[in-house]
C-alpha positions in Angstrom: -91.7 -20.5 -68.1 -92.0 -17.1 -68.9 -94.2 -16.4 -65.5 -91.6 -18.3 -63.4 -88.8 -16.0 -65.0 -91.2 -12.9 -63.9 -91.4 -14.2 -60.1 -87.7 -14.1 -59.5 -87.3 -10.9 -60.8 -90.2 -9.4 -58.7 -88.1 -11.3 -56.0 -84.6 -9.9 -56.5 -86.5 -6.5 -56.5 -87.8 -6.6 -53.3 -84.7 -8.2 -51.5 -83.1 -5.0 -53.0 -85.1 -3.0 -51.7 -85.0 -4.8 -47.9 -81.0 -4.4 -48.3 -81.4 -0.8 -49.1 -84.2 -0.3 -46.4 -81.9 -1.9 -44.0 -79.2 0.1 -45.3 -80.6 3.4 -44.0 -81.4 2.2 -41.2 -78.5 1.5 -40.4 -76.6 4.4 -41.5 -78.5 7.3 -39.2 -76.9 5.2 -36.0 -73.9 5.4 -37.3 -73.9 8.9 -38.2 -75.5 10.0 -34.7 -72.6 7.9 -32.8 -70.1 10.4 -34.9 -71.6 13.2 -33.9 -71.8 12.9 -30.6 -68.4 11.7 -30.4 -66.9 14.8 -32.2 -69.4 17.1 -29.9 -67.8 15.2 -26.9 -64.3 15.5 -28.2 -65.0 18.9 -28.8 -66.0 19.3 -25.1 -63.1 17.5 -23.5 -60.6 19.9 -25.7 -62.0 22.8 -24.4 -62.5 21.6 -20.8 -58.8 20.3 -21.0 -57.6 24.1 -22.2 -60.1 25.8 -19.2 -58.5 23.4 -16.6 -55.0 23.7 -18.0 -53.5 25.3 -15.1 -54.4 22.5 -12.8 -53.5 20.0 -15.1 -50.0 21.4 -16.1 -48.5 20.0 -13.1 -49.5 16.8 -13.4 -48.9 16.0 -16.7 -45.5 18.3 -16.5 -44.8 18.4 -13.0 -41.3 20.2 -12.0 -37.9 18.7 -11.1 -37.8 20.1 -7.2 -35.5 17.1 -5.9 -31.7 16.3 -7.3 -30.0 13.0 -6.2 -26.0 13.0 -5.8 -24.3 10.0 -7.2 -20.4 9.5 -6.7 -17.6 10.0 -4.6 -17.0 13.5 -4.0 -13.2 14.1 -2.1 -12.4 17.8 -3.0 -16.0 18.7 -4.0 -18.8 20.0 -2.4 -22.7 19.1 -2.8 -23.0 22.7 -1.9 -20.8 23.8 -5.4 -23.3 21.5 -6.9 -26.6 22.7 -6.3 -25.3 25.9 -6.7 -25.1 25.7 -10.5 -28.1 23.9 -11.0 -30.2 26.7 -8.8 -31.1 28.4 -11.9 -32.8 25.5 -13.5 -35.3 24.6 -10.2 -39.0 24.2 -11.1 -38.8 23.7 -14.5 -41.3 21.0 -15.7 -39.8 17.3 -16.0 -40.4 17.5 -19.9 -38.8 20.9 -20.7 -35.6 20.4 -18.2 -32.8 20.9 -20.8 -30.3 18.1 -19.5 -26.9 19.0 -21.7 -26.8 22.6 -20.4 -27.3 21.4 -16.6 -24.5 18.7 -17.5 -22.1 21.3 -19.2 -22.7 23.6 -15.7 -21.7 20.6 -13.5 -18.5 19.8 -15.8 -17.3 23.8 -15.6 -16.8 23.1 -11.8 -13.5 22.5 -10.6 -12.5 19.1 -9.8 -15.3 17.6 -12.2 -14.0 15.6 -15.1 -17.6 14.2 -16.3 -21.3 14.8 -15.1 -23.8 12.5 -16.4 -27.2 13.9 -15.8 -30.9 12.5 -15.5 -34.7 12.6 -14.6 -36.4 10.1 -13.4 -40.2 10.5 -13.1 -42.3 12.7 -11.2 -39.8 14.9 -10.1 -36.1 13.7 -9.8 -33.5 15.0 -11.2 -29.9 12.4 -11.0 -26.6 13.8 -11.2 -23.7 11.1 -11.4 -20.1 13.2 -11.0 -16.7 11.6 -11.7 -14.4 13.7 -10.0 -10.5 14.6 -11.5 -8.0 12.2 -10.4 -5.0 13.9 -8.9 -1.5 11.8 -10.1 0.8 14.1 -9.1 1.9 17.8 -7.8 3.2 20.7 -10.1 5.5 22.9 -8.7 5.0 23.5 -5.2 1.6 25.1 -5.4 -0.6 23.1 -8.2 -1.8 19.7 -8.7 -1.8 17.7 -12.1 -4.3 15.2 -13.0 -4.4 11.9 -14.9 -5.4 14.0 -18.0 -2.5 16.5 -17.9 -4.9 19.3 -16.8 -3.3 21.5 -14.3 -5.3 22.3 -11.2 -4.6 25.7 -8.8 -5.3 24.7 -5.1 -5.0 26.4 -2.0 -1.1 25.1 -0.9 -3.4 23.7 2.4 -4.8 21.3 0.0 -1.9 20.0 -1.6 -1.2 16.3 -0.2 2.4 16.3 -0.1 3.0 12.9 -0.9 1.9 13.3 -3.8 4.9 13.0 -6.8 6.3 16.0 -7.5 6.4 17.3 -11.4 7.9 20.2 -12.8 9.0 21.8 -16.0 8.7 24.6 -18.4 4.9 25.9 -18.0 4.0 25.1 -21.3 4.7 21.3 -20.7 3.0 19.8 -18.1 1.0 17.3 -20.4 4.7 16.1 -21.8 6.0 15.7 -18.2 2.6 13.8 -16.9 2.8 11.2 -19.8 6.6 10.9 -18.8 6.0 10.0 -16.1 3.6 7.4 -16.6 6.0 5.8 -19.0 9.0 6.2 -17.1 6.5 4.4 -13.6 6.3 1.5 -16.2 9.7 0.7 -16.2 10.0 1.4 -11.9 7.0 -0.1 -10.6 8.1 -3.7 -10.8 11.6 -3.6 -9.1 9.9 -1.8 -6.0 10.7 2.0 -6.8 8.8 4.4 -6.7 9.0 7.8 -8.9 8.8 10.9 -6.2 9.9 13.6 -8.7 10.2 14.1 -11.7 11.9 17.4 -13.5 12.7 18.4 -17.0 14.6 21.5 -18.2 13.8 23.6 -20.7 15.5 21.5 -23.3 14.1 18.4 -21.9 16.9 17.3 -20.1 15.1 14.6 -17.4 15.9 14.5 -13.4 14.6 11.9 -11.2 14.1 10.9 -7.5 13.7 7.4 -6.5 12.0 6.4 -2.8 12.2 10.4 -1.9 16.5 9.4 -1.6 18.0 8.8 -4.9 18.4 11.1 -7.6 18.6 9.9 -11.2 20.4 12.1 -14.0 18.5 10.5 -17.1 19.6 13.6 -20.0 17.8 13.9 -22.8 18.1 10.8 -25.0 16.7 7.0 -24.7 15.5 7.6 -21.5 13.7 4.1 -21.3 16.7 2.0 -22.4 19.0 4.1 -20.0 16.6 3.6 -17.2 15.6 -0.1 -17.8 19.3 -0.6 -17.5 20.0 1.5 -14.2 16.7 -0.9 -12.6 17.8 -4.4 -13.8 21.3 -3.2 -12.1 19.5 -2.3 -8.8 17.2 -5.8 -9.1 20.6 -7.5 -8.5 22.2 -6.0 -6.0 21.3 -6.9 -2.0 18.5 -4.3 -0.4 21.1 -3.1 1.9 23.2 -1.5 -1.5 20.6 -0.3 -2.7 19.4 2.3 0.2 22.9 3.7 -0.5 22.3 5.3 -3.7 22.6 9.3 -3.3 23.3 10.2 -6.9 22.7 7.6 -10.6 24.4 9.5 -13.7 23.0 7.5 -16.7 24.0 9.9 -19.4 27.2 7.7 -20.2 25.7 6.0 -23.0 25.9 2.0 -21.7 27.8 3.5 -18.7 26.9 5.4 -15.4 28.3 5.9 -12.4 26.8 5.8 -8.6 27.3 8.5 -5.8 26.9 5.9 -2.1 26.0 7.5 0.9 28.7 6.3 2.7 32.3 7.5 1.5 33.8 4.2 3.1 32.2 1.5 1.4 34.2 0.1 -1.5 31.8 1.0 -4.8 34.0 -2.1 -6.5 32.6 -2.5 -10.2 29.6 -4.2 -11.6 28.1 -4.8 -14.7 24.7 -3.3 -15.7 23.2 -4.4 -19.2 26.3 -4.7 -20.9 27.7 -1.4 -19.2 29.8 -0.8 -16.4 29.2 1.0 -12.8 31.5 3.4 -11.7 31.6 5.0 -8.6 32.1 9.3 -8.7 
């Protein structure tokens, strides 16, 4: 029993030593495969600095092309490229994108820019230009914004509605008149000029003939009932309005064209028409 007990020790001895044979042999492999990666990392590092230079410009290589997205009516691709001269041949990674989109929006005429890359070497611009509603004064233009824009007079489309009012209101008189277009769009008119006085006292002119007096208080109910008047009456009468006064409170009185037509007397909302 006691021999038999003496065996499998002498056994597990020398599978323990086998393991730890195989152990080491094992090991030095695995040691030479790490350092000759680390001597071939090494190598590649310092090749890769050495060859940097010609690598750069693949790995980095620079914007040298832009790409022009959006309608452009008043400006120029010329303008464009202009401001973004200072930023040519910078490397695709570095290219600072907000500063060449706050250039593009400083031009005039832009109201956004939104600005790309696209790899290797694109650079996208996308401009949304200013939309002109309406002309200030004789010599300006005003957009959708309210932001007043100087223009050569050759520019000017004169068309265009014409707004006008103390200098410091422009963005009052814009938003005016996009209220007050609500209320005349639908009945066929159309808002040509538009003109408030220093105490906001408010002038219209309807279809480039008629001029509205509105004054200075409820504009919209005034005008709402002037239009629902003019809805009713045949389109001959209506090409006959000179002059509408609305500042009579539920009244107002018309000024015809023609001196021998017979005004008569209608009903407008609840008010009555007179003719002056």
């Amino acid at each position: 029993m006691k021999r038999c007990r003496d065996k499998a020790v002498a056994n597990t001895r020398r599978k323990r030593q086998v393991q730890a044979q195989a152990g080491h042999g094992k090991l030095f492999p695995r040691v030479l495969l790490l350092l000759t990666l680390a001597v071939s990392g090494a190598a590649a590092i310092l090749l890769f600095y050495r060859q940097w230079d010609e690598l750069a410009p693949r790995l980095n290589p620079p914007l040298t092309r832009v790409e022009l997205d959006g309608e452009l009516r008043r400006l120029s691709a010329d303008e464009i490229m202009a401001v973004l001269q200072p930023f040519a041949g910078t490397g695709f990674f570095e290219f600072d994108l907000e500063s060449a989109r706050e250039q593009v929006e400083g031009l005039r005429w832009v109201e956004a820019a939104a600005v790309g890359r696209r790899w290797p070497n694109t650079l996208s611009v996308r401009i949304t230009e200013e939309t002109i509603i309406a002309r200030w004064g004789d010599e300006q233009l005003i957009t959708q914004r309210g932001t007043v824009v100087s223009s050569d007079f050759a520019e000017i489309d004169q068309s265009l509605p014409r707004l006008s009012g103390p200098a410091d209101a422009h963005f009052e008189v814009m938003r005016q008149y996009q209220r007050l277009n609500q209320i005349l769009y639908p009945a066929g008119l159309r808002l040509s000029g538009l003109s408030a006085s220093p105490r906001r006292s408010w002038r219209l002119q309807l279809n480039g003939v008629t001029e509205v007096v509105l004054g200075s208080e409820d504009l919209v109910e005034r005008l709402q009932r002037y239009v629902d008047f003019y809805r009713r009456l045949p389109a001959a009468e209506r090409l006959r309005h000179e002059v509408a006064d609305l500042r009579y409170g539920n009244q107002f009185s018309i000024r015809l064209g023609d001196a021998r037509a017979n005004a008569g007397a209608g009903q407008a909302a609840g008010g009555k028409l007179a003719r002056r």
